[in-house]
Residue frames relative to the residue before (quaternion, step in Angstrom):
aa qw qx qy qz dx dy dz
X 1.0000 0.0000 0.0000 0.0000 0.00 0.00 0.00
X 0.4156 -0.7342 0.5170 0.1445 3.38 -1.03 0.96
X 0.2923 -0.7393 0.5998 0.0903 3.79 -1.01 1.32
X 0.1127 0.7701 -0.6275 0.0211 3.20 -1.00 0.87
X 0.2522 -0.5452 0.6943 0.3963 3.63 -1.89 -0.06
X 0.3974 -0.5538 0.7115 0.1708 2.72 -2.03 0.24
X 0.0241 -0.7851 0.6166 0.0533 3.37 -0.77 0.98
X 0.2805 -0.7490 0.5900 -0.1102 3.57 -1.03 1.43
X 0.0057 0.7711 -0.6367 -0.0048 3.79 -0.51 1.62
X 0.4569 0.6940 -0.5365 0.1474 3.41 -1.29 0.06
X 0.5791 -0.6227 0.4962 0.1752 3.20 -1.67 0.13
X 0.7193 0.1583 -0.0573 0.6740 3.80 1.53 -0.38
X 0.5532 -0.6910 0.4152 0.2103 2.64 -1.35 1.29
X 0.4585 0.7700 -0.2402 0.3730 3.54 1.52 0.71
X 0.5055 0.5995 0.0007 0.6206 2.44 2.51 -1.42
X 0.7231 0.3379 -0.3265 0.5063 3.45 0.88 -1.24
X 0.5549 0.5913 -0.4216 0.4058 4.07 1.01 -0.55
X 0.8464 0.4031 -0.2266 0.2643 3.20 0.35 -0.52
X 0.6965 0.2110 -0.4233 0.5396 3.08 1.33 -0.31
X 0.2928 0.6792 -0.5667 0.3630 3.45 0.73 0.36
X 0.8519 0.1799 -0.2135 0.4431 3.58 0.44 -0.74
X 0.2869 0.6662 -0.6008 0.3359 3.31 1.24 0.81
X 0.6672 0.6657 -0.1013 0.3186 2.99 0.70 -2.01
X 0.7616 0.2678 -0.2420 0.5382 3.44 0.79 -1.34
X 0.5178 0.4171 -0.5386 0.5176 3.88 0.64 0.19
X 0.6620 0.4598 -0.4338 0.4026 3.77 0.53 -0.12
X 0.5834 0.6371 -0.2432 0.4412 3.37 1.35 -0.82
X 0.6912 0.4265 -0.1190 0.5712 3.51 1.13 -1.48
X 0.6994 0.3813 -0.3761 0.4732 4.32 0.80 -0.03
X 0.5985 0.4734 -0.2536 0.5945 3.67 1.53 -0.84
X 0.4644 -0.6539 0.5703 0.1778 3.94 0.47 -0.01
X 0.5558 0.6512 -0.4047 0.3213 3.50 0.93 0.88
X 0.4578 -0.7143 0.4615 0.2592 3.78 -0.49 0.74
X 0.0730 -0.6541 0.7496 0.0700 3.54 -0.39 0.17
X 0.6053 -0.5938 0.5050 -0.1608 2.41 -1.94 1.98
X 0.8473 0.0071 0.3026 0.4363 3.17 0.28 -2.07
X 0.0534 0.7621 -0.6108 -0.2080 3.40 -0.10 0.27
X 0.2046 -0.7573 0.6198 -0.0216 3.60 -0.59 1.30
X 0.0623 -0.7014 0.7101 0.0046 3.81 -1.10 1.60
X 0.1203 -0.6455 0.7541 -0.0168 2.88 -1.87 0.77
X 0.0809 0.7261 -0.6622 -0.1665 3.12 -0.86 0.71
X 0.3947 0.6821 -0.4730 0.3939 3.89 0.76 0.39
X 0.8331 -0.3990 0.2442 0.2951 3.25 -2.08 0.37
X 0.3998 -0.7389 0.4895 0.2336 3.74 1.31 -0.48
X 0.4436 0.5809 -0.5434 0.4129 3.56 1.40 0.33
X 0.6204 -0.5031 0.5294 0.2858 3.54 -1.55 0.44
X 0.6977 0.3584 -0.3397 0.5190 3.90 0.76 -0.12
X 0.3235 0.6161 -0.5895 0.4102 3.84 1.33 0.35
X 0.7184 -0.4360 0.4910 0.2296 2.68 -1.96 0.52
X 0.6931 0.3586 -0.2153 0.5871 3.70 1.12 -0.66
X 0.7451 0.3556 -0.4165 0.3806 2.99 0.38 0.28
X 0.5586 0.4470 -0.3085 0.6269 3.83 1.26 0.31
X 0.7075 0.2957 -0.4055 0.4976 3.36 1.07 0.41
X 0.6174 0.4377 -0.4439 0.4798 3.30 1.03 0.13
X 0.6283 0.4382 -0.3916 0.5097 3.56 0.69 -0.71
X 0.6238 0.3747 -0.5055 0.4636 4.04 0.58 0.06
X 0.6927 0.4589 -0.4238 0.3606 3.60 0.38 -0.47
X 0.4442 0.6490 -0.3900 0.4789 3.93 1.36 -0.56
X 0.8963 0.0583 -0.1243 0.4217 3.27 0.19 -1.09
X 0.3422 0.5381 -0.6139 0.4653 3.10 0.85 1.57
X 0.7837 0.2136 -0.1046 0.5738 3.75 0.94 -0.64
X 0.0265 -0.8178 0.5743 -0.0274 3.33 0.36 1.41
X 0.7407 0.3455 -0.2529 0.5177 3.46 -1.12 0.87
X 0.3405 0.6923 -0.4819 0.4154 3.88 1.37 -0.37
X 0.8490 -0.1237 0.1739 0.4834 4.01 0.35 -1.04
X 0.5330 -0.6228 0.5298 0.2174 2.99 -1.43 1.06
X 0.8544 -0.0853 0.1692 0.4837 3.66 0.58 -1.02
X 0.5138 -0.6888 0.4843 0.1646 2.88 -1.62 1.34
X 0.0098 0.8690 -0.4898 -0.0697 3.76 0.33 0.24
X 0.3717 0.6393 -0.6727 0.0250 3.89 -0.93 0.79
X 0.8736 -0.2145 0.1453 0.4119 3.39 -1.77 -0.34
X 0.7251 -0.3052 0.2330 0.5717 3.70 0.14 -1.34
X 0.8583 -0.2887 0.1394 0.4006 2.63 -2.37 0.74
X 0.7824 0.4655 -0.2726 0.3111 3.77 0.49 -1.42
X 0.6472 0.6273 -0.3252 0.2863 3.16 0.67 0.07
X 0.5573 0.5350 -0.2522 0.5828 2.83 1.71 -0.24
X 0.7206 -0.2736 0.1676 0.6146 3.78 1.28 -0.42
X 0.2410 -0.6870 0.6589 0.1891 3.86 -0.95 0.51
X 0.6958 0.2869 -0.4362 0.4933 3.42 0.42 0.93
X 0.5088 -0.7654 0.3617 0.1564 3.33 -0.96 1.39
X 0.4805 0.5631 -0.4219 0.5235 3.30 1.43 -0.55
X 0.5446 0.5148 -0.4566 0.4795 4.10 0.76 -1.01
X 0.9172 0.1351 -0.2352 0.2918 3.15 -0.24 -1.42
X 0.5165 0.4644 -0.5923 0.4084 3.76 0.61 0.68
X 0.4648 0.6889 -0.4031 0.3834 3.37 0.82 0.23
X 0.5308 0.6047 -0.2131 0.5542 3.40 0.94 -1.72
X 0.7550 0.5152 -0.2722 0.3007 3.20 0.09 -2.22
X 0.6426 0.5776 -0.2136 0.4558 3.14 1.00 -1.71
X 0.7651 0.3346 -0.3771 0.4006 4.21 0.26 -0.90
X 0.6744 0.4147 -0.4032 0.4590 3.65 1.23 -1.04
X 0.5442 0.3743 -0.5509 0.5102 4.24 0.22 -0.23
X 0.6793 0.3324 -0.4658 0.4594 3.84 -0.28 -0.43
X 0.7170 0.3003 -0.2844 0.5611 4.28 0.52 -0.08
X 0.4141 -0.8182 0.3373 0.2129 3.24 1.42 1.10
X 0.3011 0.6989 -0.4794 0.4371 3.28 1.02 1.10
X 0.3676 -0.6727 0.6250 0.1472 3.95 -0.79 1.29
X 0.0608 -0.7616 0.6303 0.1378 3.35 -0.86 1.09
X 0.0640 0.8480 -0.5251 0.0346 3.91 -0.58 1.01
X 0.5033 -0.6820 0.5297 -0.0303 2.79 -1.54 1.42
X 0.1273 -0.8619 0.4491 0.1982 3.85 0.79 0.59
X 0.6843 0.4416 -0.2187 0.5375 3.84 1.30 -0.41
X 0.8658 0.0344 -0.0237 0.4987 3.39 0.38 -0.13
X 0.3952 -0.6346 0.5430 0.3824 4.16 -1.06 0.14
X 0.3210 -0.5706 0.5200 0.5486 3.76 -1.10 -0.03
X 0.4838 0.5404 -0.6302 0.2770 4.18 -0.18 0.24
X 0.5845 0.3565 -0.4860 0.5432 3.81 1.03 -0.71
X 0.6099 0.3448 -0.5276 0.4804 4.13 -0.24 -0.70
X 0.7938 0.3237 -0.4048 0.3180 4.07 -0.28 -0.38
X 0.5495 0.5884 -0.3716 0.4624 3.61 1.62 0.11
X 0.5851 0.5699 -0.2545 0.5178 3.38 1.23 -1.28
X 0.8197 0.3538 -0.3037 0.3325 3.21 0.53 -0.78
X 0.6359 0.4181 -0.3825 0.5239 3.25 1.25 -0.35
X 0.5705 0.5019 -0.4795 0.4389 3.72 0.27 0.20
X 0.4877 0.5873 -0.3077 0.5679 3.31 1.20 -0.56
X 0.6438 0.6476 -0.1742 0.3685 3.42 0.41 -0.96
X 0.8281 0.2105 -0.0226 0.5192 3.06 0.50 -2.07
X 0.6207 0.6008 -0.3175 0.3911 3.21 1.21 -0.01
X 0.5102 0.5369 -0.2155 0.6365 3.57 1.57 -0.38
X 0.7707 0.4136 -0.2895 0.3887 3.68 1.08 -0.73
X 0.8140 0.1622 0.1787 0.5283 2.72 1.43 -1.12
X 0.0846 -0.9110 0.3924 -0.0947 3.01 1.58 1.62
X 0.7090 0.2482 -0.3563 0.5557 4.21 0.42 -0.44
């Protein structure tokens, strides 16, 4: 069986309810345990305070979990450099970072269409 946290952004405790139970119906059909439920209401950037305290406690308990699991890509950060970052310390602390709504290739498509489409609108 696979261990995971659950990480939960938002600003109201409406926000954290809901995708909270996205996550744990995702948790409870996939046969995963959840670990941690981990809030944040902050910016979700990898130099937050929560996020150097979670990435110290990870690699104080290596092997503790297989995967970080929340809603989508943005919630972890709306900037892609952030979240390949994240992506980049938890796969190197062999930790699966998953998005249950979406893959990050659609956030790195979206965003580059976004992109080229603002640059280069005809």
């Amino acid at each position: 069986m696979k261990k995971a946290d659950i990480y939960l952004r938002g600003q109201s405790d409406s926000q954290f309810a809901i995708q909270k139970a996205l996550v744990e119906e995702y948790c409870v059909k996939h046969n995963i345990t959840i670990r941690k439920i981990l809030y944040d209401s902050g910016a979700g950037k990898s130099d937050s305070s929560f996020w150097n305290d979670y990435i110290i406690g990870i690699r104080l308990t290596p092997g503790a979990i297989d995967l970080l699991i929340f809603t989508e890509w943005s919630r972890i950060s709306r900037d892609i450099g952030e979240m390949k970052k994240i992506k980049g310390i938890l796969s190197g602390e062999k930790i699966i970072p998953l998005a249950i709504n979406e893959s990050i290739l659609s956030v790195f498509f979206l965003k580059w269409t976004d992109f080229q489409f603002k640059i280069c609108p005809n």
